[in-house]
PAZAVO-932628 format. One record per residue (C-alpha): chain; residue number from 1; residue in one letter; x, y, z. Coordinates in Angstrom, 1 decimal. Layout:
BEGIN
+--------+-----+---------+--------+--------+--------+
| cadena | num | residuo |     xx |     yy |     zz |
+--------+-----+---------+--------+--------+--------+
|      A | NUM |       A |      X |      Y |      Z |
...
+--------+-----+---------+--------+--------+--------+
END
This chain:
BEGIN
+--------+-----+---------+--------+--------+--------+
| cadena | num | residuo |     xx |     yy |     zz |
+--------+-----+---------+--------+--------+--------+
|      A |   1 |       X |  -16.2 |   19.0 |   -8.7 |
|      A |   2 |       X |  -12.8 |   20.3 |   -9.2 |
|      A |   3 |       X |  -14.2 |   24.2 |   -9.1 |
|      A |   4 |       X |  -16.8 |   23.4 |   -6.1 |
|      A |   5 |       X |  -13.9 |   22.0 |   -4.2 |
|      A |   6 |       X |  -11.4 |   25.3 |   -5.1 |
|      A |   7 |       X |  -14.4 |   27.2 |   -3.8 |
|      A |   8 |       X |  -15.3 |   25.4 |   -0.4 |
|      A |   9 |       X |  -11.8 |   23.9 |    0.1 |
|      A |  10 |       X |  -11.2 |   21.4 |    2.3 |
|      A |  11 |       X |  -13.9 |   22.0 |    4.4 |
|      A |  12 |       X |  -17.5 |   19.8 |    6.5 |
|      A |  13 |       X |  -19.6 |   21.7 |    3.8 |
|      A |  14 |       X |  -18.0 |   20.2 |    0.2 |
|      A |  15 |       X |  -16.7 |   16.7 |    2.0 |
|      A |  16 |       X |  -20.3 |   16.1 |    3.4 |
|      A |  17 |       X |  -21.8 |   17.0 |   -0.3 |
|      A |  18 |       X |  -19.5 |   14.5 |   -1.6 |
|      A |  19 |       X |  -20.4 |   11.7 |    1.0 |
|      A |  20 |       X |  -24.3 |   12.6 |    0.2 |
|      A |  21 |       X |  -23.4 |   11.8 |   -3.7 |
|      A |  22 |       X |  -21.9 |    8.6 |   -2.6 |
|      A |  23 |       X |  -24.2 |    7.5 |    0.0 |
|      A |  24 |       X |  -27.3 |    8.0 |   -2.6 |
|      A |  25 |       X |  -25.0 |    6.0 |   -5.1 |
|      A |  26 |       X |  -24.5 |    3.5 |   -2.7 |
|      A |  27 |       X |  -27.4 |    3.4 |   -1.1 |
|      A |  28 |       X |  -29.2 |    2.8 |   -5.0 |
|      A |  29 |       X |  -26.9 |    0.1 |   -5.5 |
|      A |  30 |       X |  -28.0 |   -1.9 |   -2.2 |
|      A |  31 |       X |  -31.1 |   -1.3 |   -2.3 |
|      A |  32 |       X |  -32.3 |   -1.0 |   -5.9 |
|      A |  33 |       X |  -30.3 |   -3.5 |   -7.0 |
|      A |  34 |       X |  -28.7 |   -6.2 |   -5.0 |
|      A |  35 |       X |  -31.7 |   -6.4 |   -2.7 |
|      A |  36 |       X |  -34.4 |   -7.8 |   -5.3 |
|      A |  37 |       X |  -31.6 |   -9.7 |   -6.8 |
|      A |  38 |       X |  -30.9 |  -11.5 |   -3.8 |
|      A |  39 |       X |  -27.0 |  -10.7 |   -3.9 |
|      A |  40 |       X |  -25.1 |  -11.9 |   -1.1 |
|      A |  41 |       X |  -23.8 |   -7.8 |   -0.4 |
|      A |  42 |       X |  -20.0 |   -7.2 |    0.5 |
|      A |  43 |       X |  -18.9 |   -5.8 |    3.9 |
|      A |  44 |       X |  -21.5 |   -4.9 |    6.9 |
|      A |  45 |       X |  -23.9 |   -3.8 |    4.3 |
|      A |  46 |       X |  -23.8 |   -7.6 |    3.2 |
|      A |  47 |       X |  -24.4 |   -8.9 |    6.8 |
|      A |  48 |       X |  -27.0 |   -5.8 |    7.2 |
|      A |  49 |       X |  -28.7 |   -7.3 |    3.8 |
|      A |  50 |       X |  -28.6 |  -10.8 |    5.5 |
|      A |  51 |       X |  -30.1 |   -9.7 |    8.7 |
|      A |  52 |       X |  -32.7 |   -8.1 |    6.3 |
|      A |  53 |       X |  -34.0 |  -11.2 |    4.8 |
|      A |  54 |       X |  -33.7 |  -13.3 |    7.5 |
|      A |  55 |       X |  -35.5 |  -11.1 |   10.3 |
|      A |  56 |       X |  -36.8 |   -8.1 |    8.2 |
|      A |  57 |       X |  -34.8 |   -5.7 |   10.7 |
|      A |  58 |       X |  -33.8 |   -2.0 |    8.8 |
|      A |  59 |       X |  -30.5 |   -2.4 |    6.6 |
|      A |  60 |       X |  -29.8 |    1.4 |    7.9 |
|      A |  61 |       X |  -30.1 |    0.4 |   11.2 |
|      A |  62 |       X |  -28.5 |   -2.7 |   11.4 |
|      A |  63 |       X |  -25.2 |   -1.3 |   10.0 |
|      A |  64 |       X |  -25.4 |    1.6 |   12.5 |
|      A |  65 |       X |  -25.6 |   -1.5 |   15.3 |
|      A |  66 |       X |  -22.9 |   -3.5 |   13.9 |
|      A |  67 |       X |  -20.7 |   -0.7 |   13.2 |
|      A |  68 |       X |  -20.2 |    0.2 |   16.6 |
|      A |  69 |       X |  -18.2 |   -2.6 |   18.4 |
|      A |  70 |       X |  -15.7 |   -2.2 |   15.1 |
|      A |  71 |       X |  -15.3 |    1.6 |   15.2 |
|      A |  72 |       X |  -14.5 |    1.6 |   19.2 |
|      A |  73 |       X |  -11.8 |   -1.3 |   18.0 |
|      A |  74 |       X |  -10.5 |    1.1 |   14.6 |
|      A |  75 |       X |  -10.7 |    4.2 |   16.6 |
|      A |  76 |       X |   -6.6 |    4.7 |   17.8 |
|      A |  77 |       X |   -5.6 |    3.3 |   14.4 |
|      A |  78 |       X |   -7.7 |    5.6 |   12.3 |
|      A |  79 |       X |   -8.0 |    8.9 |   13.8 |
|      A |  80 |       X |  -10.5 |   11.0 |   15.8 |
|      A |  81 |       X |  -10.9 |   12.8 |   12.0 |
|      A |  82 |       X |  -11.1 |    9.8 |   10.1 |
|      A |  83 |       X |  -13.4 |    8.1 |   12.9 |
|      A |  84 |       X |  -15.9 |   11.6 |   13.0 |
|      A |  85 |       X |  -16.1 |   11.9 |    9.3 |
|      A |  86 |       X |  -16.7 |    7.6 |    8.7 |
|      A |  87 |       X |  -19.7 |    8.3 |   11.8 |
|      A |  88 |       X |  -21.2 |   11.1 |    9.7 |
|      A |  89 |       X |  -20.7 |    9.0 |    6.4 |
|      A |  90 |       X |  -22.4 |    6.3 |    7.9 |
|      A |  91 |       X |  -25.4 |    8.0 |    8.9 |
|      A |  92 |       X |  -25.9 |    9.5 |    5.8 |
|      A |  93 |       X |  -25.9 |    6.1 |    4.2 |
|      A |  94 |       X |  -28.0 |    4.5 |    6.6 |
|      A |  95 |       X |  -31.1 |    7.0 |    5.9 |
|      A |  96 |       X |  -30.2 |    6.9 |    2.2 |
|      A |  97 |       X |  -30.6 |    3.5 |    2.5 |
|      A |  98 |       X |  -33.6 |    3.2 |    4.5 |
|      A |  99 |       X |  -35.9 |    5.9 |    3.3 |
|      A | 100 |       X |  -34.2 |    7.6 |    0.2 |
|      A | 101 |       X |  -33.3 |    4.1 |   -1.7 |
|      A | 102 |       X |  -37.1 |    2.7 |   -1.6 |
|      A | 103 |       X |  -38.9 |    6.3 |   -2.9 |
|      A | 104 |       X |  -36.8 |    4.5 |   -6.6 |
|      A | 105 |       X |  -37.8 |    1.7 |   -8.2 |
|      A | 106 |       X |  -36.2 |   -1.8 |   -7.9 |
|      A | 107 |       X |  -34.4 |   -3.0 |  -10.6 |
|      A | 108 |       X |  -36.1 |   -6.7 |  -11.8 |
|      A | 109 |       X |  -34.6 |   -7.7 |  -14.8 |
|      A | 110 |       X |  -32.0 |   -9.9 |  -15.3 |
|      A | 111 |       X |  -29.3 |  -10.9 |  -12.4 |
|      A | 112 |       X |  -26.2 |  -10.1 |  -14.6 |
|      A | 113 |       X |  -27.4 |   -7.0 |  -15.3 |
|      A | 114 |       X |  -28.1 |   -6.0 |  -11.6 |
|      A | 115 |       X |  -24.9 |   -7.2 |  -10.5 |
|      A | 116 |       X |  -22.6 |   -5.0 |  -13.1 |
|      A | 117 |       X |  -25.4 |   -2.1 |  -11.9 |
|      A | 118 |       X |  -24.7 |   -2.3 |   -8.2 |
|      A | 119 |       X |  -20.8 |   -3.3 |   -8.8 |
|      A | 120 |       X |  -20.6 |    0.3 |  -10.7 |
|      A | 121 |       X |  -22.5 |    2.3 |   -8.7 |
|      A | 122 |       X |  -21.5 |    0.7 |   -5.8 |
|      A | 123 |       X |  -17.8 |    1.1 |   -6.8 |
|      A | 124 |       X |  -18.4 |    5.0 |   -7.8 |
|      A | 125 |       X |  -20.2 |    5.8 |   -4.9 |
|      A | 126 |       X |  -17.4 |    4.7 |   -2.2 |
|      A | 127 |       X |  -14.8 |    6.1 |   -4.3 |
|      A | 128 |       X |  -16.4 |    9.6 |   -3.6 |
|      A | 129 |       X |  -16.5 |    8.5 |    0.3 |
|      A | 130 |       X |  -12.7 |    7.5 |    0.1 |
|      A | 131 |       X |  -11.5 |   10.2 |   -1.9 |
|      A | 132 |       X |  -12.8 |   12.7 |    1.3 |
|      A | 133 |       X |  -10.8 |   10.4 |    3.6 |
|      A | 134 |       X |  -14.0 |    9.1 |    5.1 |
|      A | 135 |       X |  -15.9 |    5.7 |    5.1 |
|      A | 136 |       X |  -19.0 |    4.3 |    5.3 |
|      A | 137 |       X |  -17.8 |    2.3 |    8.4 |
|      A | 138 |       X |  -18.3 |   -1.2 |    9.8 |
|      A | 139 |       X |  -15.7 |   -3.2 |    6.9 |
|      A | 140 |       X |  -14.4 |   -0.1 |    5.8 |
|      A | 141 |       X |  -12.9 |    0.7 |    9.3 |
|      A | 142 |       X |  -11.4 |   -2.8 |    9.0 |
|      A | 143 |       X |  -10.1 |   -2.0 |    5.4 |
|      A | 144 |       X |   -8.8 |    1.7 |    6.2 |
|      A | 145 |       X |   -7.3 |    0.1 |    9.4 |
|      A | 146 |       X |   -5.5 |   -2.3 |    7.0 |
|      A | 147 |       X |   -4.3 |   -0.2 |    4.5 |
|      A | 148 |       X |   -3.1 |    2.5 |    7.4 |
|      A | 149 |       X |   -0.7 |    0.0 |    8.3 |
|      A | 150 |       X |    0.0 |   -1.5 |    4.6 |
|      A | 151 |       X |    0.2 |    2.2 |    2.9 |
|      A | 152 |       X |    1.7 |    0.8 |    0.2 |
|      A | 153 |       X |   -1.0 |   -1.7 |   -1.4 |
|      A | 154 |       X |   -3.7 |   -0.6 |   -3.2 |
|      A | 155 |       X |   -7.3 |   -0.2 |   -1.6 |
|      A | 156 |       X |   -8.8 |   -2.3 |   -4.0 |
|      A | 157 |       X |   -7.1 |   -5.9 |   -2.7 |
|      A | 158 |       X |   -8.3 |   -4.8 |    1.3 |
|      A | 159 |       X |  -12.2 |   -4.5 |    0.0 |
|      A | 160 |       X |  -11.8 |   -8.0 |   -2.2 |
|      A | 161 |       X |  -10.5 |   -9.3 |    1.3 |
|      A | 162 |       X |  -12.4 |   -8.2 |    3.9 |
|      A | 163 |       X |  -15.6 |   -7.9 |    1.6 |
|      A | 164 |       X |  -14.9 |  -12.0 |    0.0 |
|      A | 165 |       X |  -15.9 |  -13.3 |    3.4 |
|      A | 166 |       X |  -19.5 |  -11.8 |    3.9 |
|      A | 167 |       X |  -20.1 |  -12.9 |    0.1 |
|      A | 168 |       X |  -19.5 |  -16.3 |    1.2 |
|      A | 169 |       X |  -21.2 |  -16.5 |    4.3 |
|      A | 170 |       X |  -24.6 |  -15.2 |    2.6 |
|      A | 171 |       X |  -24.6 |  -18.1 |   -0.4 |
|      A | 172 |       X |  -23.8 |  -20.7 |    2.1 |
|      A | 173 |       X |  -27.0 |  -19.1 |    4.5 |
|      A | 174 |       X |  -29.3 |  -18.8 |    1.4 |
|      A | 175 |       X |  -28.0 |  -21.5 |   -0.6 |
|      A | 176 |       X |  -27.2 |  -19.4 |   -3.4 |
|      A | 177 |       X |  -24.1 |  -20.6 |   -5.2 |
|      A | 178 |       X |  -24.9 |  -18.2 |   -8.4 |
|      A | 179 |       X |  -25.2 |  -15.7 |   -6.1 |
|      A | 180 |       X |  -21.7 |  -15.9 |   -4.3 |
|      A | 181 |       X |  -20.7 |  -15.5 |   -7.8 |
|      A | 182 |       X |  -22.5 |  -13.0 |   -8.7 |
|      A | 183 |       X |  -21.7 |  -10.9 |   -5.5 |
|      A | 184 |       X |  -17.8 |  -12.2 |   -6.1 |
|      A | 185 |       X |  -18.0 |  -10.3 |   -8.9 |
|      A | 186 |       X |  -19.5 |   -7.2 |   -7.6 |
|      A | 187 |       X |  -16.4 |   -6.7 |   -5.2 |
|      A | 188 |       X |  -14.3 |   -7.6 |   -8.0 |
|      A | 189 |       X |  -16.0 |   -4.1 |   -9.9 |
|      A | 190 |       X |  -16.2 |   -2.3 |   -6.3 |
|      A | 191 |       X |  -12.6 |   -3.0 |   -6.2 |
|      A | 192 |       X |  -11.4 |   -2.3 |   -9.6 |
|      A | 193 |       X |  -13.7 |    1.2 |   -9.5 |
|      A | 194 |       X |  -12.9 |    2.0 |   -6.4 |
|      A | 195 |       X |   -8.4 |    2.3 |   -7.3 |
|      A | 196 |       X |   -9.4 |    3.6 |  -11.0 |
|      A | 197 |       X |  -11.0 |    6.6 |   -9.8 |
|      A | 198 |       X |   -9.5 |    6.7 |   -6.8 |
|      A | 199 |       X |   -5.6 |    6.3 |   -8.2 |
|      A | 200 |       X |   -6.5 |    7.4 |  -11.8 |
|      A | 201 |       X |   -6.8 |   11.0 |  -11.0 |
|      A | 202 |       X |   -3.2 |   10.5 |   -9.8 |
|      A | 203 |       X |   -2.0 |    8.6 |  -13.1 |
|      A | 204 |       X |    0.4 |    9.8 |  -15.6 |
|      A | 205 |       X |    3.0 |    9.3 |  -18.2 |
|      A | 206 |       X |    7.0 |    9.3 |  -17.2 |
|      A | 207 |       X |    9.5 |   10.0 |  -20.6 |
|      A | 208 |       X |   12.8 |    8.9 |  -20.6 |
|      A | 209 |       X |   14.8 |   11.3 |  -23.5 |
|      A | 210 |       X |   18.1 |   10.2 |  -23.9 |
|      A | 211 |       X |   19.5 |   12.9 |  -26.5 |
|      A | 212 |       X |   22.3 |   15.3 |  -27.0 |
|      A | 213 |       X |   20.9 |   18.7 |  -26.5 |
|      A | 214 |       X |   19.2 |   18.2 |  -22.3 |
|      A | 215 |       X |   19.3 |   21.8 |  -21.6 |
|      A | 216 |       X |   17.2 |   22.6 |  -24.9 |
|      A | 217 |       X |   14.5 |   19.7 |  -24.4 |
|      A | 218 |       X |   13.9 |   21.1 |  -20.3 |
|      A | 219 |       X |   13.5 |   24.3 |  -21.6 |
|      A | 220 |       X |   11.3 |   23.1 |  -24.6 |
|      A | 221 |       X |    9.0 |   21.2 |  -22.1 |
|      A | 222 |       X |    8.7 |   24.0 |  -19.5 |
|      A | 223 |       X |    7.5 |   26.3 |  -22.4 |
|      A | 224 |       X |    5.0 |   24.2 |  -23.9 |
|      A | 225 |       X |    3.6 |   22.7 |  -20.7 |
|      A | 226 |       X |    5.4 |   24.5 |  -17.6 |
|      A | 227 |       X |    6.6 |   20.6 |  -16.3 |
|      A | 228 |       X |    9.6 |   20.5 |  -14.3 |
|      A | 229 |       X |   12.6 |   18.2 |  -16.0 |
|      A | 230 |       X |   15.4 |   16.5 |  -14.2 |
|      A | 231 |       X |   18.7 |   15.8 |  -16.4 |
|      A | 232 |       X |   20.7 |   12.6 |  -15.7 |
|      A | 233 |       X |   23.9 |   12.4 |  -16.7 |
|      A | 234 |       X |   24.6 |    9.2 |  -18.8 |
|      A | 235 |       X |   26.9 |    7.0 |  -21.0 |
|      A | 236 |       X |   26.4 |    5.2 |  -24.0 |
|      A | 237 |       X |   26.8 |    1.6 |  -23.0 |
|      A | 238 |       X |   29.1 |    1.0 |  -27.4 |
|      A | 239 |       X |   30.7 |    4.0 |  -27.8 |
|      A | 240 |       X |   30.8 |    4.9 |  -24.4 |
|      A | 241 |       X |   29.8 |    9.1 |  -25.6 |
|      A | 242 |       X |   27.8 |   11.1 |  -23.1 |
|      A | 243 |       X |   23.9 |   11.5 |  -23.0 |
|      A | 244 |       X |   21.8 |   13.3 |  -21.5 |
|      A | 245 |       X |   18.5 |   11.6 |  -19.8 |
|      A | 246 |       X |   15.8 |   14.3 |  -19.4 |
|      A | 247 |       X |   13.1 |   12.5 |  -17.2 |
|      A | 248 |       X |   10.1 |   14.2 |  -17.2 |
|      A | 249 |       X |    6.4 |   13.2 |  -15.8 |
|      A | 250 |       X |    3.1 |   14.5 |  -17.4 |
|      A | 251 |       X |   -0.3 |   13.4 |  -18.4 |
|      A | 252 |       X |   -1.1 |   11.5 |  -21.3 |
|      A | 253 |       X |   -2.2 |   14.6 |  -23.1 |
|      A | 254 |       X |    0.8 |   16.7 |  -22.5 |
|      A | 255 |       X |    3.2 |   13.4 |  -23.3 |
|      A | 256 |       X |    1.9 |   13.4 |  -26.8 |
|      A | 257 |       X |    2.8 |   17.1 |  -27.6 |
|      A | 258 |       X |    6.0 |   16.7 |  -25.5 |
|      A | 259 |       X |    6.9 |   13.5 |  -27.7 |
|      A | 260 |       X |    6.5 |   15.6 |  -31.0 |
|      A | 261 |       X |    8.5 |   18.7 |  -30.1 |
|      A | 262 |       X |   11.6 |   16.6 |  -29.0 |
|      A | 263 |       X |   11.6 |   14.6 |  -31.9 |
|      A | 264 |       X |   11.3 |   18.3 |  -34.1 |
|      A | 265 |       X |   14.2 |   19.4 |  -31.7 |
|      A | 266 |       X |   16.5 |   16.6 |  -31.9 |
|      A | 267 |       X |   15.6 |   14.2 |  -34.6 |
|      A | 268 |       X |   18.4 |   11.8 |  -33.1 |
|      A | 269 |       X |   16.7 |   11.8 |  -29.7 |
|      A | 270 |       X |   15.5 |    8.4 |  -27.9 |
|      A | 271 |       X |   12.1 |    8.6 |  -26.1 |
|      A | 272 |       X |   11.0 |    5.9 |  -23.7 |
|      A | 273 |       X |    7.7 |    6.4 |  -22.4 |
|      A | 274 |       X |    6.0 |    4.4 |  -19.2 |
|      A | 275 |       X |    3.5 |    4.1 |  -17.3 |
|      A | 276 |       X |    3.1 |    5.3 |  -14.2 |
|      A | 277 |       X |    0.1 |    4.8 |  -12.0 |
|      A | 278 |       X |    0.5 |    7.6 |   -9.2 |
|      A | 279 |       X |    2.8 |   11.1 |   -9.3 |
|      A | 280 |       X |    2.7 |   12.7 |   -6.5 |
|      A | 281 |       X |    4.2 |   16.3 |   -6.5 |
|      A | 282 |       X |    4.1 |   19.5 |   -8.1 |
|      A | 283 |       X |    1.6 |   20.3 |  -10.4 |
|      A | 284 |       X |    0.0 |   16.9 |   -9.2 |
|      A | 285 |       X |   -3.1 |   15.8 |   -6.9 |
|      A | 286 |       X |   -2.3 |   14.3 |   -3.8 |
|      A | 287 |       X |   -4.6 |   12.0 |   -2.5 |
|      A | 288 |       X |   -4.8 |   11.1 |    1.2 |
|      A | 289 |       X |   -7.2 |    7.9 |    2.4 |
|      A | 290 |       X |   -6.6 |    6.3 |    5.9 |
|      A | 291 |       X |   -3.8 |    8.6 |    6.5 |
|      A | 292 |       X |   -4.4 |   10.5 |    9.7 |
|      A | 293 |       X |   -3.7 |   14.1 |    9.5 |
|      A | 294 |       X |   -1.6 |   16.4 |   11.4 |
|      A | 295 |       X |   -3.3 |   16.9 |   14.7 |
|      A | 296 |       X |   -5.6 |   14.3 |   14.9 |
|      A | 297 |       X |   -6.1 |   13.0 |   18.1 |
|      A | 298 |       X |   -5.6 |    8.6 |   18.0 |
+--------+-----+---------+--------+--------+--------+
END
């Protein structure tokens, strides 16, 4: 995906191929799954699903019609690029959905089994959508409207809130009580899926060396990995002797190799590693969803 998307850039060819992967992963996990399980769905798919059993009306169609009022509302918040690319997303789905989905067979096994299914394919398939800074629509204007404003919080928490209340509302309609459980936990994988792949590609590691020789250990780093090293100035908190701090932020991979040359280099040295769940920067990924770009028209 990575070479396909140095080839075609940032352009309508590679983010619609993307948006076809996750509308057929999608649409498989709606259809194939959730819909002979009798899940109560997430989001306008959910409602769509409802709709469905209730008056047998098209689950493509009927998220096309209730998507509309929602996108007029989302439209100034989003973007005219978000809003164009979530209309073509949605589309997509919808026929994926209504004649791709049934040419597969339904999954009729066990309801546990179904549910993990469509949580994970579910969860894999609007990642790819989000990840293109698009949206299937309907909920998803609602959450990317949300997490526009709240930039800050992962995407995750804004599905597992604007997707808990149409879980709800279809066990109280069918009087499914497993099934509010079982579709609780389908957002709960959508959700956890969704900021994995989403925010994983963005993860790293961040080293804290506090050791004598700074200079030595950025150079050390820049020729074993090329990663650029900031040196902090600091002072042993007994003796009160200068350190230096080299902080330094790489992948997992490159931490380990990192961690063995400074210890070769300075045997002395003190290496804190963390965590760190997005780097954004040089020699890093950035990832953009709900954020309107520069020239977009609200």
């Amino acid at each position: 995906m990575v070479i396909v998307g140095k080839l075609f850039g940032k352009t309508w060819l590679f983010d619609t191929l993307v948006e076809i992967a996750g509308s057929i992963l999608t649409g498989v996990a709606i259809y194939n799954f959730a819909l002979p399980a009798k899940f109560p769905m997430t989001g306008f798919s959910g409602l769509a699903l409802i709709l469905y059993r209730l008056f047998d009306l098209p689950i493509g169609v009927m998220t096309i019609v209730l998507n509309i009022p929602v996108a007029v509302l989302c439209y100034r918040v989003l973007g005219r690029r978000f809003f164009l690319c979530s209309v073509r997303c949605m589309i997509l789905s919808s026929l994926f959905v209504d004649y791709i989905a049934p040419m597969l067979p339904q999954y009729t096994g066990e309801r546990l089994v179904a549910a993990i299914c469509a949580g994970v394919l579910g969860g894999l398939g609007y990642a790819l959508i989000y990840m293109r800074n698009s949206s299937t629509g309907g909920a998803d204007f609602i959450t990317m409207a949300l997490k526009a404003k709240h930039p800050h919080l992962p995407l995750g928490r804004f599905i597992m809130l604007t997707d808990g209340i149409v879980v709800v509302l279809g066990g109280i309609i069918f009087r499914d009580f497993d099934g509010i459980v079982y579709g609780m936990m389908i957002d709960l994988i959508f959700a956890v899926i969704a900021d994995k792949i989403m925010y994983g590609a963005n993860a790293g590691k961040l080293a804290l060396i506090v050791t004598n020789h700074g200079e030595a250990v950025t150079e050390r780093i820049d020729e074993l990995c090329g990663r650029g090293t900031t040196i902090i100035d600091a002072r042993g908190g007994f003796r009160k002797d200068h350190r230096d701090v080299v902080l330094c932020a790489c992948s997992g991979k490159e931490m380990f190799a990192i961690t063995c040359e400074v210890k070769l280099l300075d045997p002395a040295s003190f290496t804190i590693i963390l965590e760190s769940n997005e780097v954004h920067g040089e020699g890093f990924r950035m990832l953009r969803v709900a954020e309107p770009h520069a020239g977009d028209e609200k």
